[in-house]
Every structure is written in structure tokens, then in C-alpha cells.
C-alpha positions, 0 to 999 in steps of 0.5 A, spaced: 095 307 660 089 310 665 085 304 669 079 305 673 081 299 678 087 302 680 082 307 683 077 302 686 084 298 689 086 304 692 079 305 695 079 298 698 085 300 701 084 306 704 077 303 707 081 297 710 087 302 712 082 307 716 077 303 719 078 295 720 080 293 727 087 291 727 089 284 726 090 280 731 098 279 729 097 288 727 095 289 735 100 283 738 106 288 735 103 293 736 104 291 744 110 290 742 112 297 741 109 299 747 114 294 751 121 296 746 126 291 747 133 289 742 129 283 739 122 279 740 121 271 741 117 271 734 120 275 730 126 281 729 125 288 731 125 294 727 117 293 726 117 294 734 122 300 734 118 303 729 111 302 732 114 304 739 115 311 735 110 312 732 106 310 738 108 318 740 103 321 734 097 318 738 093 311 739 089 309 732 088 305 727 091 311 722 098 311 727 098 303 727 098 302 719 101 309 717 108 306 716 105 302 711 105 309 708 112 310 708 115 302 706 110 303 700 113 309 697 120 306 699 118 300 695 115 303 689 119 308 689 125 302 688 121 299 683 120 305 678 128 306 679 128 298 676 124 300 671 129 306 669 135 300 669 131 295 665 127 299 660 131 306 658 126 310 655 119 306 657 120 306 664 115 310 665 110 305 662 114 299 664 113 302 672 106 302 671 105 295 669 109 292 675 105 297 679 098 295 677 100 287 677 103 288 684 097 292 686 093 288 683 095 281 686 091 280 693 098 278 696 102 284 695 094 288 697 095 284 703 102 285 706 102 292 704 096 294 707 097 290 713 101 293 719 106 286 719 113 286 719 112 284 711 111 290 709 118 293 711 121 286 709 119 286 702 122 294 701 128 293 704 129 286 700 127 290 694 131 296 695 138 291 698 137 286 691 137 292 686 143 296 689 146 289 689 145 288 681 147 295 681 154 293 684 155 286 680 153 289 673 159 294 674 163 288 675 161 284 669 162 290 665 167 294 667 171 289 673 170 293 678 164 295 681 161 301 685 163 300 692 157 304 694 152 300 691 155 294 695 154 297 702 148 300 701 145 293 699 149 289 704 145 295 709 138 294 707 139 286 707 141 288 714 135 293 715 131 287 713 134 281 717 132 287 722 124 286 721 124 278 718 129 272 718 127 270 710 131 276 708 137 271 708 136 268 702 137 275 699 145 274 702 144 267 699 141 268 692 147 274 692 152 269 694 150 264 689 150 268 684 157 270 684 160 263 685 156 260 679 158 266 674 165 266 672 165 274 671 164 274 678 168 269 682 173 275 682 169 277 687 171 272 692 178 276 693 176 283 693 176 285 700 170 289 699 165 283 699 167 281 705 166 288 707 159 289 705 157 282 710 160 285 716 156 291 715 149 286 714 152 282 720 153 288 724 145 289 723 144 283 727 146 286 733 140 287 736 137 280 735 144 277 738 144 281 744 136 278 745 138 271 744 144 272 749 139 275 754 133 268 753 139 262 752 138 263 744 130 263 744 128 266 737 133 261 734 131 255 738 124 256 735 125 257 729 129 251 728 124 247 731 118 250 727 122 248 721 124 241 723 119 238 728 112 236 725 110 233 733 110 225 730 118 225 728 121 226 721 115 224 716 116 226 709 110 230 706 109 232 700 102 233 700 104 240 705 109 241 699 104 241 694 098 245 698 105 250 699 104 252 691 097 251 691 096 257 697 101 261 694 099 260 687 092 263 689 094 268 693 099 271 689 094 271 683 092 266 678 092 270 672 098 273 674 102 267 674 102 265 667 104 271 665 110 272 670 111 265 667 111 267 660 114 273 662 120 269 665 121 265 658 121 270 653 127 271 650 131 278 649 136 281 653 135 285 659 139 292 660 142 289 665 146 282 665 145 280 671 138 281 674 135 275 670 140 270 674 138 274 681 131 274 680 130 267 678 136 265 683 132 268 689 125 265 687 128 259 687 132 259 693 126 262 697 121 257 694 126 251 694 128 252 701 121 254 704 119 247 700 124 243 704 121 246 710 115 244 708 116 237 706 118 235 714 114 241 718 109 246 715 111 252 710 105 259 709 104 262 703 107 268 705 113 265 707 115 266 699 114 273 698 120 275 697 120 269 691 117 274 686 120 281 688 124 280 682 120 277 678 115 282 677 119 287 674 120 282 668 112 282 667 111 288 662 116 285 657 110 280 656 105 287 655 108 292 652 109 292 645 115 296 641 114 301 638 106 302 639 103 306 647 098 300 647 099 294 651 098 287 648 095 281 652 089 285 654 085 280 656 090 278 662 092 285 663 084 287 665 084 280 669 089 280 673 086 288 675 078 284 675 081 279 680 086 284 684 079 289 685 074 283 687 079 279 692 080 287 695 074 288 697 072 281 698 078 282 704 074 290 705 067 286 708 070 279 710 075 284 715 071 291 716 063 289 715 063 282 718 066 275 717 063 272 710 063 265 713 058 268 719 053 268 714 053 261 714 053 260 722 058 260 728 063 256 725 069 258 720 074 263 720 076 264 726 081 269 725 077 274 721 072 273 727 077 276 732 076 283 727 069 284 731 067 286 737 074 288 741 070 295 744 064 292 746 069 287 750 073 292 752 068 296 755 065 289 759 073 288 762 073 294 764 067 295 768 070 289 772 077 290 772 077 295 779 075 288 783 082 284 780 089 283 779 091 281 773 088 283 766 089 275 761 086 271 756 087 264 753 090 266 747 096 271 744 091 274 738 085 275 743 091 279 749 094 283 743 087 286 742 084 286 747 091 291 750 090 295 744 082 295 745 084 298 752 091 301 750 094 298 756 101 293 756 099 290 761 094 284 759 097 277 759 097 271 754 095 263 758 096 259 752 099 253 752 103 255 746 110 259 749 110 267 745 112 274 747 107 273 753 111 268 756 117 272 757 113 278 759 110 274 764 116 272 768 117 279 770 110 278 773 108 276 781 103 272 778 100 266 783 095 268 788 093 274 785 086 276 783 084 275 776 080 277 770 081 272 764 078 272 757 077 267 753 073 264 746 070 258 743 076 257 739 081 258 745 077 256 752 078 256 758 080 250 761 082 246 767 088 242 764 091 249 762 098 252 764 094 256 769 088 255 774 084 259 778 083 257 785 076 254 788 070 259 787 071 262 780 066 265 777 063 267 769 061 274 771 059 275 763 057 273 756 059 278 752 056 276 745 058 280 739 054 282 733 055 285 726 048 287 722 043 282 728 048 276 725 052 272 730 059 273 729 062 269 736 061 269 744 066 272 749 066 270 756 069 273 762 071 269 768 074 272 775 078 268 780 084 267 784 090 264 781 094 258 783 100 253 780 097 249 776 099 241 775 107 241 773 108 243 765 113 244 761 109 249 757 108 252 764 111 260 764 108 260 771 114 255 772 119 259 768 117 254 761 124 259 758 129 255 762 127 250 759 129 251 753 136 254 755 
């Protein structure tokens, strides 16, 4: 079962890996390990603890996206465990073809390669799922399951609500399916149950003790994110259809029908209860986020969790008993044909230059942010002895620019509340000297939350170009600060209290 686009997926990533800038959101964690906290605004902590540690070994893009390393062995390592479970003495093919389809699938490429919060989500997700199988097998077969695989599970969903809130609907899907199969509902007087969700709640910990400290500030956004689409309660099933669409896309086309058919085949699996999960934790992640989607907005990454059991179903379509040889070759090579091409379509768009620049200044901007941070970096530092204050217009330009300069003192001055915010109250702020940064996509404007006092200057242009193709502008302006005009978003005026 050798295939040579595992060798070219594989490059693309170590490619990406060791020489794209870091991600606006890659750098803006980043920052985050360098200021270590119980909890953050934005999201869990556990991808911050880890970043802070690995901060210690040196200042690279090889150390930021090194533990992508080791949650990809652990993700893979739980999947070739799940293969054993499942397919006996084909494990070994079987693990295969899971790990090329989820290999191969730009979805999966991106958010194991990317320094996220996602890639610790989806191996720990994993690792809670089977382990939670593992216990409920034990109980439909034999009554009593085994404890250790049930607080184990319920240790890993903690681990994973630690790097992102989705890892619920784990908890939901586990819980689900014991009250809906009737050789399960026992579970609901065994003590052990019960058990096992103090130990995911005690997880929590961390988060509850943030949200004690900034009046519920995390929870306050999410719930607003979810529920308020800013023109009041207006159904949206367009958004709800671009959500599959997306996701769809994403995740791979070819791959979709054949998790599809894989998901309809008949036969029985080694395990009674995997099937249920799978299905339940697809349908809990995706009917959930479409709910969401239908009154606010819902990402395609969003769902990621959705198809992390289904995947182990897929080799049911491709091997044949009996025989070394995959059947559905066409859709075997596809899905790795397409998997190669978005890879390195990713590898240029991220590390060589924006695509849509070959096309004009506009379109893409967050790849643009990619390019043009250690010119920028050399600019803001010629100027930064004459000031105070090191900001810029928006939370992706501050996070790289940090990075650039491997520095935690530079501050966001968007409209929108972020980390920055609460970092900024601890900062002596008006009538400082400042340096501000700012973009054609976030400007720097009068109308905002900050303002210089009269007789600030642009003091520099900074173009940035890859291969005599323009990418985009960056413009630097110093100045006093002053209070801006009363605004609620306004951090110089503690927007935080407000939500408290």
C-alpha cells in the first residue's frame, strides 16, 4: 500500500512547518505563552501553558509548531490503537487508510500543521472517544465495564475542554448514547459515571478561576457570539447551507462520499457501540453548530470534531476481504491527488506569496499578514527609542508584530475586545508616547477607540514585496495619546466593566 503522495504531503508540511511566518492567530497564542494566565478571553489554556513551556528551548518557527509533533503522534498513535479494536488482523492496512484519507484531507493538513489550539483538541477529543468506547463495550458486553477506561476518557475530555470549549460535545455524544441504548442506561446508577465527570469538571478549573477574576468574560463572548448576529433574532439558513458547503470543501469532496458510503455499508463492527458514537458525535457537533449558524455564524472548523469517528469507518469501503489490494482505486488515488495539490497550493499561498497578489492588492488578506513582518520589524524598531508605547489597529498585526520583535509588550487598539484589552488595563496608557501600526485592512483612524493628541505624524511607509509583486502597505505613525470620545468598546475606559 506504498503511495508516493504521502512523501509529497509530508514535504509540504515540513515546508510549511519550518519556513511559513507564523499565522496571525499562531503568533497571537504565541504571545499568550509568553504572558501565562489560568485562562484567556479567546479561548482555554492548555495551548498557552504549552507554548509558554516550549518558549524555553528558543525563539522559532521550529519551537512554535514543534508540539504539533507530539499531539500528531498522539492522534495517530490513538487512530492505529482504533484499528486494532475495530479490524483485528487487518489493523495494520486498515490504519493506513485512515491515515492517508486524514492526511490527505486539507482540513485535517491544516489543523495538524498549524500551531492552534485544534491540533491538541482533536487528539485528545480522539483519545477521550475511544477510551469512552472502550468502557461502554465492556458494559454491553459484560455489564461491567472497566473503570480505567472511563477515567481515562473523562481525563482526556477534561484535557480537551482545557484547549477548546467544542470538546463538550464529546461529554454530549457520551451521555447521549448511554440514555438512548437500553444495555446502557444502567450506567445511570453506577456511581462511577458520575465519577468520571467530576474528574472532566475538575479540569475546568483553570477556566472557572479566570472567568471568576474578569466577571465571566470568556463565557459572556461566547454565548454572545453564538446567539447575537448584531440586526436581532433573523433566521439564516443561507449561512446554514454556506456552513456545509465550507466544511464540505474543506474537509475534501471525494473524501465525503466515501465516508458517506463507508457510514452506509452493512456489516458489523468489533465493537457494538462505536458506530452509535460516531454517528452520535457527528450529529451532535453538526446539529449544534447549524443551530448556531442559523441565528449567528458558524466556521467550518467549527466541526472538526464531527468527523473524527467517522474516519475510522472509511477502510470498510477500500479493503477487500481476503485480498492486499484496495478496491475503489479511483477514489483512493483522488482523495490523495486532491489532498497533494490544496497542500501545496497552501505551501505558496502561505510561504512564497499570496495567490490572490497576482491579481492586485486586494483579496486574502489574512494570507497577506503571512509576509513582511521582519521588514516591519526592522522599521518599528529604528523608531521605537523616541516612544512609549509600541500598538497597532488590530489583534493579528500586534500578535505578529510581538513575535517579529519576540517582545510581549506591544498592544492591540481595535474596536473589537481580545486578550489585548485586558492586558491593556494593567498599562498606564494616556498621555504616553506612541508608536502605532496600522493597514489598509485595519486603519488608523480618528473614530477610534484611541487617539493621538494634536501633531502626530506618519513617520513611514513600509511596502512589502515578494518576487517584485506587491503584497500590501504598512504605515507607522507616532504621536502622544489622549482619551478618546466616550465608547463602550473603549479599553482605555475599562470596556471590561462593562460586561461585568
Amino acid at each position: 500500500m506504498r503511495s508516493p503522495w504521502l512523501w509529497l504531503i509530508l514535504l509540504a508540511h515540513i515546508v510549511y512547518w519550518l519556513t511559513a511566518f507564523p499565522n496571525p492567530d499562531e503568533a497571537y497564542y504565541w504571545l499568550w505563552g509568553q504572558r501565562l494566565d489560568w485562562s484567556y478571553y479567546d479561548h482555554p489554556p492548555f495551548h498557552a501553558w504549552v507554548q509558554g513551556l516550549f518558549s524555553y528551548l528558543g525563539h522559532s518557527h521550529f519551537i512554535l509548531r514543534l508540539p504539533t509533533v507530539l499531539s500528531n503522534g498522539l492522534f495517530f498513535w490513538t487512530y492505529y490503537h482504533i484499528a486494532r479494536y475495530l479490524y483485528g488482523q487487518q489493523a495494520g492496512r486498515a490504519w493506513w487508510v485512515i491515515f492517508l484519507c486524514c492526511w490527505s484531507s486539507p482540513l485535517y493538513f491544516l489543523f495538524l500543521t498549524l500551531a492552534w489550539h485544534d491540533h491538541w483538541l482533536i487528539a485528545f477529543s480522539l483519545l477521550s472517544a475511544y477510551w469512552f468506547i472502550r468502557f461502554l463495550d465492556g458494559v454491553w458486553h459484560h455489564g461491567q465495564g472497566r473503570s480505567e477506561f472511563l477515567y481515562g476518557g473523562a481525563l482526556m475530555l477534561g484535557l480537551a475542554i482545557l484547549c477548546k470549549y467544542t470538546a463538550v460535545f464529546v461529554g454530549i455524544t457520551v451521555l447521549g448514547v448511554i440514555v438512548s441504548q437500553a444495555k446502557l442506561r444502567r450506567l445511570l446508577g453506577d456511581k462511577r459515571l458520575y465519577g468520571a465527570i467530576a474528574i472532566a469538571l475538575l479540569c475546568t478549573l483553570p477556566i472557572l478561576i479566570w472567568n471568576l477574576q474578569n466577571g465571566w468574560l470568556s463565557f459572556q463572548y461566547y454565548l454572545t457570539r453564538s446567539v447575537d448576529s448584531g440586526d436581532g433574532p433573523i433566521l439564516r439558513p443561507d449561512a446554514v447551507v454556506f456552513f456545509w458547503l465550507t466544511a464540505g470543501l474543506i474537509l475534501s469532496p471525494p473524501l465525503v462520499w466515501v465516508m458517506g458510503r463507508s457510514v452506509l455499508l452493512k456489516g458489523t463492527l468489533n465493537s457494538p457501540t462505536f458506530r452509535p458514537v460516531a454517528l452520535g458525535l457527528f450529529i451532535t457537533s453538526t446539529g449544534l453548530l447549524s443551530l448556531v449558524g442559523l441565528f449567528s455564524t458558524a466556521l467550518y472548523y467549527w466541526n472538526i470534531l464531527a468527523y473524527l469517528l467517522i474516519l475510522p469507518l472509511v477502510p470498510r469501503f477500500f479493503l477487500q476481504p481476503g485480498s492486499d489490494t484496495l478496491g475503489h482505486r479511483g477514489w483512493w488515488q483522488g482523495i490523495q491527488i486532491l489532498g497533494t495539490v490544496v497542500a501545496w497550493l497552501l505551501v505558496i499561498n502561505y510561504c512564497l506569496l499570496p495567490i490572490s497578489a497576482l491579481w492586485g492588492t486586494a483579496g486574502d488578506p489574512d494570507g497577506r499578514m503571512s509576509f513582511g513582518w521582519h521588514q516591519v520589524a526592522e522599521v518599528v524598531t529604528a523608531h521605537i527609542p523616541q516612544s512609549e508605547l509600541l500598538l497597532t489597529t488590530d489583534y493579528r498585526s500586534a500578535s505578529a508584530l510581538a513575535y517579529a520583535l519576540n517582545t510581549t509588550t506591544v498592544l492591540a487598539i481595535s474596536e473589537r475586545i481580545d486578550q489585548f484589552d485586558v492586558w491593556a488595563r494593567a498599562r498606564p496608557l494616556i498621555g504616553q508616547s506612541a508608536l502605532v501600526l496600522a493597514d489598509d485592512w485595519h486603519p488608523f483612524t480618528d473614530e477610534g477607540p484611541l487617539q493621538l493628541e494634536p501633531g502626530w505624524t506618519q513617520v513611514a511607509t513600509i511596502p512589502v514585496q515578494r518576487f517584485g509583486v506587491k503584497i500590501k502597505d504598512y504605515y507607522l505613525y507616532a504621536g502622544k495619546v489622549q482619551q478618546a470620545e466616550p465608547n463602550p468598546s473603549n479599553y482605555l475606559q475599562s470596556p471590561l466593566d462593562a460586561h461585568t
